[in-house]
N, C-alpha and C positions, 0 to 999 in steps of 0.2 A: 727683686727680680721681676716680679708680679706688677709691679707699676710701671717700670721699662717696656712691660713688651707691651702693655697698656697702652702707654703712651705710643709706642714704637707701629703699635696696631691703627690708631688715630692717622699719624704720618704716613703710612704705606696706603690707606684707603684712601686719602684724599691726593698723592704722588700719584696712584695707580689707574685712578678714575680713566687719564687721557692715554696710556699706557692699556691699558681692558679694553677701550674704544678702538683704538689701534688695531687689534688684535680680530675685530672681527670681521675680518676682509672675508671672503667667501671660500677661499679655500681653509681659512681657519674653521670658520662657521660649520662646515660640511666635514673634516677632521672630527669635529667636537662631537657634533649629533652623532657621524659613524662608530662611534667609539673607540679611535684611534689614536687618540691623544688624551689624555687627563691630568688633573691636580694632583700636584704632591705636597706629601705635607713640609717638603724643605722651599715651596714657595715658587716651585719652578717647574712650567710644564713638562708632562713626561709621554714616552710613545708607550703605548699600549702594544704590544706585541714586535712587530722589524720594522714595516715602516720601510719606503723609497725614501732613494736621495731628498726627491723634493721634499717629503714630511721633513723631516731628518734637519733639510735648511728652513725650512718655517718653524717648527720648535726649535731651533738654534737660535733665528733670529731674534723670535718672542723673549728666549731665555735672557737673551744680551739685553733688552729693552728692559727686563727686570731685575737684572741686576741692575744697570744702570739707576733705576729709580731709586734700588731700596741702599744704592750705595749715598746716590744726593741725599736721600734720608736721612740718613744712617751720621753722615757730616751737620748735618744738620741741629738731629736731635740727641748724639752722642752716647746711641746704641751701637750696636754694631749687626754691620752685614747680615750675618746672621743672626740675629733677632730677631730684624726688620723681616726677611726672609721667609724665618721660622713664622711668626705671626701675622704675616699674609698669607703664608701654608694653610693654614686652619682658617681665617675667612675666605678664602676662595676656596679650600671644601667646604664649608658651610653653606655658600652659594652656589654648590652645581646646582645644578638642574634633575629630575628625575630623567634616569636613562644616561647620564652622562657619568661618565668614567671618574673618578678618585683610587688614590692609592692609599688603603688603611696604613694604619699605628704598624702593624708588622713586615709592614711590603708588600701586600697583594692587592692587582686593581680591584676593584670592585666597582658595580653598578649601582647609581644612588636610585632607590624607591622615593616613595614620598615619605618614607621614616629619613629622620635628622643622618648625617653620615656618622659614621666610627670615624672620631679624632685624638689626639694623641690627649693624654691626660691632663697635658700644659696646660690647652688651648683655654682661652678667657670664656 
């Protein structure tokens, strides 16, 4: 299972790259910094608090763009959806930013400091 999501981890970082690029159009950029939107560890952005229609359709859209990659993936490298998912979950918390929203191992968001985030026990 541990070399799947390995592998599966490789696949999703280099799928996501233009997918992440995508993603930082200005209303996203400005979502992110507010704290209105953050990383879940199922790989898929989440709202932080209610959230207007418009957030609501820009994490829609984002999520559709993620799935979509980690599904090509996922065909690809003969993990599954959720793997690919799950272990993008964990590097992109890994990669917030200090100040930027993640959702721990138990469900609650939390604020990344310059300490490493709280991630699920899987994560490589």
């Amino acid at each position: 299972m541990r070399k799947v999501l390995v592998i599966a981890g490789a696949l999703v970082l280099a799928g996501l790259a233009t997918a992440a690029y995508a993603q930082r159009d200005p209303a996203y950029a400005a979502a992110r910094a507010s704290g209105q939107v953050g990383e879940q560890p199922d790989g898929y952005l989440g709202i932080v608090g209610a959230g207007g229609a418009d957030l609501r359709a820009l994490v829609g859209n984002i999520n559709i763009q993620r799935k979509a990659a980690y599904t090509q993936k996922a065909a690809a490298s003969g993990a599954t959806v959720e793997q690919l998912a799950f272990t993008s979950g964990c590097n992109l918390i890994a990669q917030t930013g200090a100040g930027e929203k993640y959702k721990s191992p138990d469900g609650v968001w939390k604020t990344r400091t310059a300490a490493a985030p709280e991630r699920d026990g899987r994560c490589a």
